[in-house]
N, CA, C and O atoms as a DFTB+ gen file, in Angstrom:
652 C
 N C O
     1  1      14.153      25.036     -20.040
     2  2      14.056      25.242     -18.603
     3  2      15.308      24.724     -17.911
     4  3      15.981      23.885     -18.511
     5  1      15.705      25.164     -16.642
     6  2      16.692      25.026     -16.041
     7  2      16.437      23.562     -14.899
     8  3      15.347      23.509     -14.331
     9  1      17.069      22.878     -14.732
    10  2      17.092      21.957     -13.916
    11  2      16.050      21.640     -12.512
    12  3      15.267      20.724     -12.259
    13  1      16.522      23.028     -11.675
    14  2      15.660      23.729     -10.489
    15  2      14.169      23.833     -11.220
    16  3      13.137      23.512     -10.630
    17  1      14.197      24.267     -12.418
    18  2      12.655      24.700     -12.737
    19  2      12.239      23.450     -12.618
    20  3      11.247      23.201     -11.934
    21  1      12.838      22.610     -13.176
    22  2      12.028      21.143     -13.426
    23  2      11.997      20.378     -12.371
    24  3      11.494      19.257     -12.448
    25  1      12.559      20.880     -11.145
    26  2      12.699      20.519      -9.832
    27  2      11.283      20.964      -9.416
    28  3      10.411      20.241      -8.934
    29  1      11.197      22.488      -9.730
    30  2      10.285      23.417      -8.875
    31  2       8.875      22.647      -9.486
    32  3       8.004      22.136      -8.782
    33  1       8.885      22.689     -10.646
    34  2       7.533      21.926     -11.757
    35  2       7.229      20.745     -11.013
    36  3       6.028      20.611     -10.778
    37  1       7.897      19.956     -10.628
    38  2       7.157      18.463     -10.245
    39  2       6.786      18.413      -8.960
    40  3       6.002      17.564      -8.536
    41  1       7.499      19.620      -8.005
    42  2       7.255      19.877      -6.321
    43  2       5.538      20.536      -6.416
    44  3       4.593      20.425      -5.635
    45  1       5.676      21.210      -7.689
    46  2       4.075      22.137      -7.603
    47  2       3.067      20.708      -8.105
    48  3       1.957      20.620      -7.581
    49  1       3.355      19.983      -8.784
    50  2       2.247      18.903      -9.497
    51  2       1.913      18.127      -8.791
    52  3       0.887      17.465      -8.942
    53  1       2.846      18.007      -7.678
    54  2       3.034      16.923      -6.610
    55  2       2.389      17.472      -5.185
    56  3       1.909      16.692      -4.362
    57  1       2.426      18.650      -5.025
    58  2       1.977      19.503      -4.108
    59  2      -0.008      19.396      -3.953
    60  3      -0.721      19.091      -2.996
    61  1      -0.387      19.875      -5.603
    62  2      -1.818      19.901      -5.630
    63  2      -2.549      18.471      -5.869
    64  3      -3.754      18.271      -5.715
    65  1      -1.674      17.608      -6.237
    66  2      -2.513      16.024      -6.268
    67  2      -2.664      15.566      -4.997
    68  3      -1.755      15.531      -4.167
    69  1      -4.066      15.125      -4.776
    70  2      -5.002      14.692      -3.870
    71  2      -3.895      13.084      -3.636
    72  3      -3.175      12.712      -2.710
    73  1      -4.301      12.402      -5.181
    74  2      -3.813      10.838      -5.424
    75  2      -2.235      10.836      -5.497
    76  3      -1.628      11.907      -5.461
    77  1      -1.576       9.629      -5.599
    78  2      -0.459       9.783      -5.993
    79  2      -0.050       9.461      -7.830
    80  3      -0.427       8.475      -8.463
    81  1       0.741      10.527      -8.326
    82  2       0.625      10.820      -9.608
    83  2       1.789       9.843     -10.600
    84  3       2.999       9.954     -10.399
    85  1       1.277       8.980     -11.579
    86  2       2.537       8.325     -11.799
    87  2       3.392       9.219     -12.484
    88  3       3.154      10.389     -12.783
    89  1       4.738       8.341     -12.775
    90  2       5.971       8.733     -13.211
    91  2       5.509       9.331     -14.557
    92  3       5.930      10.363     -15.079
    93  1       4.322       8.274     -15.135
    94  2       4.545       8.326     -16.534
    95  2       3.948       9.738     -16.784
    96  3       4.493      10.407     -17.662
    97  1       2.656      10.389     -15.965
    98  2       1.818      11.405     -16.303
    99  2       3.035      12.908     -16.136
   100  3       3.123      14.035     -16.623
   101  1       3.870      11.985     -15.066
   102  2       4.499      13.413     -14.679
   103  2       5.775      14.140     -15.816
   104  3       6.179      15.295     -15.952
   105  1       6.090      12.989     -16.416
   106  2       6.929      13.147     -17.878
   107  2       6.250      13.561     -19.318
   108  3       6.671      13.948     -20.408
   109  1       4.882      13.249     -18.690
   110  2       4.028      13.749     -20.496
   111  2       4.352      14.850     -19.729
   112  3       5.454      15.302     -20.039
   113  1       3.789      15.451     -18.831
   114  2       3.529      16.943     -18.521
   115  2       4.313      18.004     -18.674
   116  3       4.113      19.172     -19.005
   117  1       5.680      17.085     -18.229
   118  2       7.113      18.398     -17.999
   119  2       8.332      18.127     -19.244
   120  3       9.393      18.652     -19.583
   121  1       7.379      16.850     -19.725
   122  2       8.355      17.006     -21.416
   123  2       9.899      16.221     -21.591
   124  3      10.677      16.326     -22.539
   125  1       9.995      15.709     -20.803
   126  2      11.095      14.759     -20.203
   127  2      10.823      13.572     -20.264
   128  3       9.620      13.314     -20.284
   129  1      11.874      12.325     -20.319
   130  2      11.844      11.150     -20.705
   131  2      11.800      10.670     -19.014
   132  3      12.430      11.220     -18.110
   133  1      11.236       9.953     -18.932
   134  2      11.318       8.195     -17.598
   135  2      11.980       8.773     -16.871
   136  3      11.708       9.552     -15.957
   137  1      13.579       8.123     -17.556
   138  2      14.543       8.519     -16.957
   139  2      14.593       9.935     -16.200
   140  3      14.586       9.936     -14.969
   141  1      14.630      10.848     -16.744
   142  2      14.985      12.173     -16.037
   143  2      14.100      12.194     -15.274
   144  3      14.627      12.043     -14.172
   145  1      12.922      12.301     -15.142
   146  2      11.947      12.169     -14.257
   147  2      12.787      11.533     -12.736
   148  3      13.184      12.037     -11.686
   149  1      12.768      10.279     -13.293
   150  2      13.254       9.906     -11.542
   151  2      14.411      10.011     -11.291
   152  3      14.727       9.843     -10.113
   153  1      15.538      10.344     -12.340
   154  2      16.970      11.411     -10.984
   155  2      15.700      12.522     -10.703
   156  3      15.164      12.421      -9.600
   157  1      15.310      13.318     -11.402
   158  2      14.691      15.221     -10.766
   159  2      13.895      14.058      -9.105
   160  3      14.303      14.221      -7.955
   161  1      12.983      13.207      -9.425
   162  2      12.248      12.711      -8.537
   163  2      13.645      12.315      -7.391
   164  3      13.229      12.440      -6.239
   165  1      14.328      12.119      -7.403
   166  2      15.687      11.387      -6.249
   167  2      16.432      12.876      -5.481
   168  3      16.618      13.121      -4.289
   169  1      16.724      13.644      -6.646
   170  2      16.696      14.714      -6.271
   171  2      15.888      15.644      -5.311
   172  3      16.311      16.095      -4.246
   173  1      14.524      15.880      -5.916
   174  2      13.935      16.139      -4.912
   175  2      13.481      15.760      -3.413
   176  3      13.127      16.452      -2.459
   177  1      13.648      14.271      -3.616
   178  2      13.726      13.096      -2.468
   179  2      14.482      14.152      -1.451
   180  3      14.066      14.940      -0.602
   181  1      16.097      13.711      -2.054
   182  2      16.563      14.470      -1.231
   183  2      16.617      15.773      -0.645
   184  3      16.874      15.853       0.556
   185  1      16.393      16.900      -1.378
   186  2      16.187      18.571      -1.083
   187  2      15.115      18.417       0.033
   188  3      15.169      19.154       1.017
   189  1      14.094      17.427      -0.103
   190  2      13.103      17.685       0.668
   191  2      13.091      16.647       2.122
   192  3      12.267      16.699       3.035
   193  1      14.149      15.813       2.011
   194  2      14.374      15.110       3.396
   195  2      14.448      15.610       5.036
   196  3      14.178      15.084       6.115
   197  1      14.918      16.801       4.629
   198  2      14.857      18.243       6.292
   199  2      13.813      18.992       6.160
   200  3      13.913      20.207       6.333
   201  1      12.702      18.443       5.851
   202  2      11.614      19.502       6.157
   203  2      10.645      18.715       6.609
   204  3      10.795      17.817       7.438
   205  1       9.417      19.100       5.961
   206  2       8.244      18.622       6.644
   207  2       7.008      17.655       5.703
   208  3       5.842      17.326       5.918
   209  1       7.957      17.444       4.624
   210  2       7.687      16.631       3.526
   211  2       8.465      15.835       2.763
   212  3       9.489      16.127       2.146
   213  1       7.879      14.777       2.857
   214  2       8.868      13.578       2.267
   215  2       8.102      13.141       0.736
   216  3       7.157      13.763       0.252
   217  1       8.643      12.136       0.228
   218  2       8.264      11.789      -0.892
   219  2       7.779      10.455      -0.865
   220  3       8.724       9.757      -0.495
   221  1       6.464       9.534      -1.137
   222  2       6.091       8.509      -1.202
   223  2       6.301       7.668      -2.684
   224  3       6.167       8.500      -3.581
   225  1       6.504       6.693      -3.094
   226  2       6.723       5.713      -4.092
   227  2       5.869       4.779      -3.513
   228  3       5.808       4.147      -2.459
   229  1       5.037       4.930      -4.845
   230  2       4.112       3.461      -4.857
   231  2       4.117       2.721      -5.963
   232  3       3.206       3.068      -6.714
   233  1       4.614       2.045      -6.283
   234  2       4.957       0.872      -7.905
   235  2       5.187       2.257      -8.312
   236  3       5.585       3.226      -7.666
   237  1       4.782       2.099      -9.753
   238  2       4.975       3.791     -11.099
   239  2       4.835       5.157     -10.215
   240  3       5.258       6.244     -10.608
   241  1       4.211       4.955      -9.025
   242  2       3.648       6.664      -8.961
   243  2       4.067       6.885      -7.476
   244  3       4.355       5.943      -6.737
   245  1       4.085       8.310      -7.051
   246  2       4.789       8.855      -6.604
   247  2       4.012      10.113      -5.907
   248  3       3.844      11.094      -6.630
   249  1       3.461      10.179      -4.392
   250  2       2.903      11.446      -3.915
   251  2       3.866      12.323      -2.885
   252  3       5.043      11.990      -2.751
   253  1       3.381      13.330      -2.246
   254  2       3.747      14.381      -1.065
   255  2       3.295      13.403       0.318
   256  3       2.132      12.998       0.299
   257  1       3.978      13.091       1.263
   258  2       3.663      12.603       2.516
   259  2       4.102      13.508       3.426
   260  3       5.032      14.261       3.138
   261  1       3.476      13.549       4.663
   262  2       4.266      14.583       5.682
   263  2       5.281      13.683       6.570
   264  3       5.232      12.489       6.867
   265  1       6.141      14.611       6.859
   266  2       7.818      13.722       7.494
   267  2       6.613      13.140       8.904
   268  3       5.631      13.757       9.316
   269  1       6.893      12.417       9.156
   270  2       6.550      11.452      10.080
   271  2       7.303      11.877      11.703
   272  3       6.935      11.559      12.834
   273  1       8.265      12.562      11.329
   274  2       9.214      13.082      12.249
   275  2       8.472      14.368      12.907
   276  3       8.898      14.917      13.924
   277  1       7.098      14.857      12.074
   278  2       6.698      15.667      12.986
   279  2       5.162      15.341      13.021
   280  3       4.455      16.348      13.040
   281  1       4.575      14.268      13.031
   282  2       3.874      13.635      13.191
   283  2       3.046      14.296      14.353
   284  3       2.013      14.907      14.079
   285  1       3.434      14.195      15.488
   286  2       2.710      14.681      16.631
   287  2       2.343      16.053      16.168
   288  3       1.159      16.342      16.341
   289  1       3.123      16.984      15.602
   290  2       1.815      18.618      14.759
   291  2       1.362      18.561      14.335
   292  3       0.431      19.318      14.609
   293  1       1.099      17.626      12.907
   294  2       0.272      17.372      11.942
   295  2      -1.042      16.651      12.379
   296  3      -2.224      16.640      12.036
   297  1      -0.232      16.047      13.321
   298  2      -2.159      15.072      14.002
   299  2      -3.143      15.556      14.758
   300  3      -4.306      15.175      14.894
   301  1      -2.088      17.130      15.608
   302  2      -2.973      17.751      16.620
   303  2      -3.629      18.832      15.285
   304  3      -4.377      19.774      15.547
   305  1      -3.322      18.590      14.291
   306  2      -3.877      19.764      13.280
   307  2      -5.347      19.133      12.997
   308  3      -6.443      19.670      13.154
   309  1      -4.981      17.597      12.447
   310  2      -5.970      16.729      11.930
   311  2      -7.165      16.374      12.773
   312  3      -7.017      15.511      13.638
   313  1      -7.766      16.673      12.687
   314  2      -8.713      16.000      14.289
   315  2      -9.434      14.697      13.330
   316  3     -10.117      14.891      12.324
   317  1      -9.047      13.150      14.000
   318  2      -9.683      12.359      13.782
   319  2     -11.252      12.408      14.032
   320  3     -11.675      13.224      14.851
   321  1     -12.048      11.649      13.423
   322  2     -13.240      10.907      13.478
   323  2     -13.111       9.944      14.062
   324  3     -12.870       9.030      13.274
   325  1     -13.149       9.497      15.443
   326  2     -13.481       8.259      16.239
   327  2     -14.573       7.441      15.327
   328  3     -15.729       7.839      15.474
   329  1     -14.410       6.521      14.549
   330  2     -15.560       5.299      14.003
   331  2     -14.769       3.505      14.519
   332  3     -13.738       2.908      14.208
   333  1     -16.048       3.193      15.500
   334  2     -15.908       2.319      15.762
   335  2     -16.216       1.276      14.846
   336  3     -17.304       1.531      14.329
   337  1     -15.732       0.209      14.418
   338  2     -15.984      -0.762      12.917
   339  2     -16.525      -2.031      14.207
   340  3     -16.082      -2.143      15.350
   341  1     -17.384      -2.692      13.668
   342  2     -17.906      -4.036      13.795
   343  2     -17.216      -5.018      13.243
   344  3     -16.642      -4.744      12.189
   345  1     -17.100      -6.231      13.723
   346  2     -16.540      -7.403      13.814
   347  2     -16.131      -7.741      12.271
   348  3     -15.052      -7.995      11.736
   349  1     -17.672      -7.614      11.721
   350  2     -17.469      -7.929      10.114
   351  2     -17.102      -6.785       9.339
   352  3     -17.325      -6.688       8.132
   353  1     -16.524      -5.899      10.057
   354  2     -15.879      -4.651       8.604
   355  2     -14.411      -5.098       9.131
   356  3     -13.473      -5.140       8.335
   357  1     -14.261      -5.397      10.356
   358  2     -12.942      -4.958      10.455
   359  2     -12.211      -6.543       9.200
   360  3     -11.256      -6.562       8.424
   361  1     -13.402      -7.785       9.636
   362  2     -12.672      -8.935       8.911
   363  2     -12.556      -8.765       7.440
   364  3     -11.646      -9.210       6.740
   365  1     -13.559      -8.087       7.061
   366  2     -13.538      -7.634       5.696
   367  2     -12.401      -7.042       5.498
   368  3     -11.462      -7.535       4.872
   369  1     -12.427      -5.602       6.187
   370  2     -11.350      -5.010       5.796
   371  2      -9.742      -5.602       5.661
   372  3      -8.797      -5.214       4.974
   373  1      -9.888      -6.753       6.665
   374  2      -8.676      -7.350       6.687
   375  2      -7.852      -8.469       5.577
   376  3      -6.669      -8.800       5.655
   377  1      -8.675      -8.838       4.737
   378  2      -9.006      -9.558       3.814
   379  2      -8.597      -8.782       3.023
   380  3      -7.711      -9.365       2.398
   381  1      -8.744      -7.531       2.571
   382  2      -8.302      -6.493       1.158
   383  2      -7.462      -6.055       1.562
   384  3      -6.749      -5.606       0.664
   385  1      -6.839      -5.807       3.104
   386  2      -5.773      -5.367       3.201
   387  2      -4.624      -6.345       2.942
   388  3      -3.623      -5.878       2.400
   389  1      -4.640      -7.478       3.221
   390  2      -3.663      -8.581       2.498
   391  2      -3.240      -8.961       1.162
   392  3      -2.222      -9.542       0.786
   393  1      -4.941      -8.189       0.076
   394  2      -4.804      -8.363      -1.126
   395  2      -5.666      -7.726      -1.526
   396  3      -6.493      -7.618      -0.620
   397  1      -6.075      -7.050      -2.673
   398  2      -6.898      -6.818      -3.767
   399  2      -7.603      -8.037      -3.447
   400  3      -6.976      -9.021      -3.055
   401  1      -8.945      -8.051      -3.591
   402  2     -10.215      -9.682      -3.628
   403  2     -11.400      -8.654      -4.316
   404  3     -11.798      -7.504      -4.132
   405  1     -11.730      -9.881      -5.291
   406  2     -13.284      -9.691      -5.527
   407  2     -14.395      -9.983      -4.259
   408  3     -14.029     -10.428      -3.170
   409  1     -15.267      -9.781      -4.462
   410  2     -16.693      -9.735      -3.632
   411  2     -16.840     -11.156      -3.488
   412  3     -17.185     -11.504      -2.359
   413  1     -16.664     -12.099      -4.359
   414  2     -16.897     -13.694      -4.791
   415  2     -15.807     -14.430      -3.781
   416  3     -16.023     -15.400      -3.054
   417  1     -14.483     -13.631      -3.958
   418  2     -13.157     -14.131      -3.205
   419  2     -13.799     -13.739      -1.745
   420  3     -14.167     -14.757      -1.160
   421  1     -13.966     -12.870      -1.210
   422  2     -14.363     -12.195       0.204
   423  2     -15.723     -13.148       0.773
   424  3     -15.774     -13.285       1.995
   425  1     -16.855     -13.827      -0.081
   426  2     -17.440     -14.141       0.219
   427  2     -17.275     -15.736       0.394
   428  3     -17.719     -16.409       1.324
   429  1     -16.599     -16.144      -0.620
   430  2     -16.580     -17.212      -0.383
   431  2     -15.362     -17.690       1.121
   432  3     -15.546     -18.613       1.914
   433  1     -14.301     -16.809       1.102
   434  2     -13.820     -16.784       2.628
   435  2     -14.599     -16.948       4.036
   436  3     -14.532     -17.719       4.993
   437  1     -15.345     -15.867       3.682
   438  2     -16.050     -15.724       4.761
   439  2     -17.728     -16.830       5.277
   440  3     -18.418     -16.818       6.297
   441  1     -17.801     -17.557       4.124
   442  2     -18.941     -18.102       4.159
   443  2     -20.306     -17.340       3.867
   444  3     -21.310     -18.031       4.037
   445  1     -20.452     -16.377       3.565
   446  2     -21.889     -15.466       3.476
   447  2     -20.972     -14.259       2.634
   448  3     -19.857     -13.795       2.397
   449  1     -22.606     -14.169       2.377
   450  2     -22.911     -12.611       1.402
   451  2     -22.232     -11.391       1.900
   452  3     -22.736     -10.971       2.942
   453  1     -21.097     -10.612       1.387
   454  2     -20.225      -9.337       1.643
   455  2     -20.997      -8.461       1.705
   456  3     -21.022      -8.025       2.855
   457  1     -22.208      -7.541       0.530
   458  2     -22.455      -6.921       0.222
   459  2     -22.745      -6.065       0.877
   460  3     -22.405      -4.956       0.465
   461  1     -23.448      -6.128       2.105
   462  2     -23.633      -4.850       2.725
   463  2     -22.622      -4.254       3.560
   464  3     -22.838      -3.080       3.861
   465  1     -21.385      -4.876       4.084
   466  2     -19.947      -4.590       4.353
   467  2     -19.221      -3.808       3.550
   468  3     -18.835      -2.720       3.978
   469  1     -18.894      -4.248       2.187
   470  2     -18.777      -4.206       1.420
   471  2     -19.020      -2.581       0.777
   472  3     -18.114      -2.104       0.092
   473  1     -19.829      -2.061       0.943
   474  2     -20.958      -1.107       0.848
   475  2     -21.097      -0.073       1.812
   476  3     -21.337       1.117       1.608
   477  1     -20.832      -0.957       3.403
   478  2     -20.637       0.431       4.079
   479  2     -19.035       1.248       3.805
   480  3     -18.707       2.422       3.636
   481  1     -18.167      -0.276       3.877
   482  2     -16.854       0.214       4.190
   483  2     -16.633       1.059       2.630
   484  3     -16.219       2.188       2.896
   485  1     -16.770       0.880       1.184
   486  2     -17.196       2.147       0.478
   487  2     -18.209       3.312       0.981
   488  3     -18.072       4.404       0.429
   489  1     -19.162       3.190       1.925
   490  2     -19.319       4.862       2.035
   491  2     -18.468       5.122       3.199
   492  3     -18.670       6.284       3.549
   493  1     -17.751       4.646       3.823
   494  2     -16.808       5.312       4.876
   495  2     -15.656       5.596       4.017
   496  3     -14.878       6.428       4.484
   497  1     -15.310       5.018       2.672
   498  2     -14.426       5.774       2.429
   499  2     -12.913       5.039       2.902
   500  3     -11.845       5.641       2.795
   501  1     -13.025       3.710       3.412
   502  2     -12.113       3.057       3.792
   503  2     -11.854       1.874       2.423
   504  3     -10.793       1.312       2.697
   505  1     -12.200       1.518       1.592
   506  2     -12.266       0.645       0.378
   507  2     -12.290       1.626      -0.981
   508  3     -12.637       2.807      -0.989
   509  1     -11.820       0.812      -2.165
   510  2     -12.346       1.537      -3.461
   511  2     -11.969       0.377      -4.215
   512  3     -11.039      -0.426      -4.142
   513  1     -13.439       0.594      -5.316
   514  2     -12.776      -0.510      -6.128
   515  2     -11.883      -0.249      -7.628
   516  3     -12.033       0.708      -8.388
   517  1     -11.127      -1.160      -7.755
   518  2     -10.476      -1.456      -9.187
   519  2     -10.577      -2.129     -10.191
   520  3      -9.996      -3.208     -10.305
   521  1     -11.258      -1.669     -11.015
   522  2     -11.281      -2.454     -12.293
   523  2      -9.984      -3.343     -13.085
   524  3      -9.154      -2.695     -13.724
   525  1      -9.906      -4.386     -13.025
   526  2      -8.798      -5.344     -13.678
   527  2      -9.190      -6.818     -14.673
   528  3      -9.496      -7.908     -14.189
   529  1      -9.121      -6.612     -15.642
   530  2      -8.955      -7.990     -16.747
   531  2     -11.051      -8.510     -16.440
   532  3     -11.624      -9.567     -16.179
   533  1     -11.485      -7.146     -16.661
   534  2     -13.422      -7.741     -15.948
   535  2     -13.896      -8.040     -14.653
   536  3     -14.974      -8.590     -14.428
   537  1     -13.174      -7.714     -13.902
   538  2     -13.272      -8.006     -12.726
   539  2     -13.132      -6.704     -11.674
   540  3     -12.210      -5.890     -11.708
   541  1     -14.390      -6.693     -10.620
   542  2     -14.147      -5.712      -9.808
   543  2     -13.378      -6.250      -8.640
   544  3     -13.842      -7.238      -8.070
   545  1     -12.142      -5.666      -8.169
   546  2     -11.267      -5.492      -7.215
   547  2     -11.654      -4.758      -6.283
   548  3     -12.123      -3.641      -6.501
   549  1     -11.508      -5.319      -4.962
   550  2     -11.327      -3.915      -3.890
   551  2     -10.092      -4.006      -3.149
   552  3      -9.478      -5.047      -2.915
   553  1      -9.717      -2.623      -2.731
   554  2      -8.669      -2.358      -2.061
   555  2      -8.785      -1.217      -0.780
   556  3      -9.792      -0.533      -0.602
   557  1      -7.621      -1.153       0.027
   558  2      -7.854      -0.469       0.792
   559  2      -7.222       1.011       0.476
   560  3      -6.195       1.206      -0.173
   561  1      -8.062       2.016       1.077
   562  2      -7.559       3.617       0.594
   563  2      -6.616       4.197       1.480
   564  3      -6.414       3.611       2.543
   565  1      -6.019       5.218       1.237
   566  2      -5.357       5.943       2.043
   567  2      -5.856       6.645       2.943
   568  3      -5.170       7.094       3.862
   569  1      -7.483       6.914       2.798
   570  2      -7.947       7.455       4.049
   571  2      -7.961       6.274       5.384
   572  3      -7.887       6.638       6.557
   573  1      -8.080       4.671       4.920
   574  2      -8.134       3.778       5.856
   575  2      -6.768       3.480       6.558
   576  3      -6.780       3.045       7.709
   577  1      -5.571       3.703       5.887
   578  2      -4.542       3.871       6.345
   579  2      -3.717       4.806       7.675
   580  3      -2.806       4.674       8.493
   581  1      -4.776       5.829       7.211
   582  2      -4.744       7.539       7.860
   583  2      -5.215       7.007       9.363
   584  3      -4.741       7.285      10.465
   585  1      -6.113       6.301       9.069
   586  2      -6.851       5.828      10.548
   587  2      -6.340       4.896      11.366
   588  3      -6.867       4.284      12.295
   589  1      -5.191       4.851      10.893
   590  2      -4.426       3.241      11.806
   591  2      -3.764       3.799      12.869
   592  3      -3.299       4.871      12.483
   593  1      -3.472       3.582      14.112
   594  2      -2.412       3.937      14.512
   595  2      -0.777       4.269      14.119
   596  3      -0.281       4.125      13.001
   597  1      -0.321       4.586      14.929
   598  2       0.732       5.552      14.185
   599  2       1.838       4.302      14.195
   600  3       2.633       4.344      13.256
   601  1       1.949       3.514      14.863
   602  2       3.223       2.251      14.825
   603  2       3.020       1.395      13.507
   604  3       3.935       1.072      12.750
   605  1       1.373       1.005      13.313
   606  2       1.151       0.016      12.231
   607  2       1.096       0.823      11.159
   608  3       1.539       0.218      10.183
   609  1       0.564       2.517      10.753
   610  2       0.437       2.815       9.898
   611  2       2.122       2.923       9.052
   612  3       2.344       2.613       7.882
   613  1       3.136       3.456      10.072
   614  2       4.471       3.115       9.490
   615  2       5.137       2.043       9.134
   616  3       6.155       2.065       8.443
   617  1       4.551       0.957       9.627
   618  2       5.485       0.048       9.415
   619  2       4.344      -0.506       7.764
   620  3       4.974      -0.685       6.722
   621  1       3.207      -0.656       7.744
   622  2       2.639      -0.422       6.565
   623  2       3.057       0.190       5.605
   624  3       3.558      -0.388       4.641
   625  1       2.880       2.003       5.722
   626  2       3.862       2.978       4.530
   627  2       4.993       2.211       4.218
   628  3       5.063       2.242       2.990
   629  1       6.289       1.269       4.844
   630  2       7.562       1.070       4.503
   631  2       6.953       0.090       3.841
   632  3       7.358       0.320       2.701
   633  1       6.265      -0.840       3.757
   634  2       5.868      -2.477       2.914
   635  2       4.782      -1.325       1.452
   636  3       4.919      -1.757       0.307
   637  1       4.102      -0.381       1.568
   638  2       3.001      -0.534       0.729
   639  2       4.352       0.796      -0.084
   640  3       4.761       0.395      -1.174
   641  1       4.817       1.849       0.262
   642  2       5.276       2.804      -0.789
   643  2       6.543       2.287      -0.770
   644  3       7.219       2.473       0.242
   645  1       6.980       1.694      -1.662
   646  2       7.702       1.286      -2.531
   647  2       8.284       1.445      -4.262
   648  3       7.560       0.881      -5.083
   649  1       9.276       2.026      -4.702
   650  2       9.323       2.170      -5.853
   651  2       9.692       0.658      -6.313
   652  3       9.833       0.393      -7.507
């Protein structure tokens, strides 16, 4: 394959993932070592800097973000869900947003039992947990991110996508 193809290959893999896809999956796939992967990935960085899609880095992996620069079309596209959070989701939430915490870590912060916090903010879809070394982790999702305002959610994206 030609260079562009392997350009065009990782714009399409990158296009249909929901999540962001690591480096490593994206090199089994297109048959290429690490390395090449992230010049084609820098490359594309750049080809795609004047449009309407940028490229996110998060540790190993790597999704499609929309340029921020046109932010105001994309949001009148999106129609938020107004959800007002209570005192104890938002503290919760604030707690995993500083770090990955177990339920044990969150509770013992807080003085009382997480669980039903805990529980909503997984069915809203604002938390998920991670399995690490036996231990359940929670963290915050990209849909909870989506919901921030637009000043904190950027200055967030620059601290959280990071290669």
């Amino acid at each position: 394959m030609k260079r562009e193809e392997y350009l065009y290959a990782i714009e399409s893999i990158l296009f249909v993932s929901v999540k962001p896809v690591s480096i490593d999956k994206i090199a089994s796939i297109i048959g290429l070592d690490k390395r090449s992967i992230l010049e084609l990935l820098s490359e594309l960085e750049n080809n795609l800097k004047e449009t309407g899609i940028n490229l996110a880095f998060e540790k190993n992996k790597v999704r499609m973000i929309p340029n921020a620069k046109y932010r105001r079309f994309f949001e009148k596209f999106i129609k938020k869900k107004k959800i007002t959070l209570s005192k104890n989701l938002i503290e919760v939430i604030g707690l995993i947003l500083k770090k990955k915490r177990t339920k044990d870590e969150i509770d013992k912060i807080r003085g009382v039992n997480s669980a039903r916090v805990i529980n909503e903010l997984l069915k809203l879809g604002y938390i998920e947990k991670e399995f690490f070394e036996g231990k359940i982790y929670y963290k915050v999702t990209d849909k909870f991110i989506e919901t921030l305002p637009e000043d904190i959610r950027e200055n967030l994206e620059s601290k959280l996508f990071k290669l």
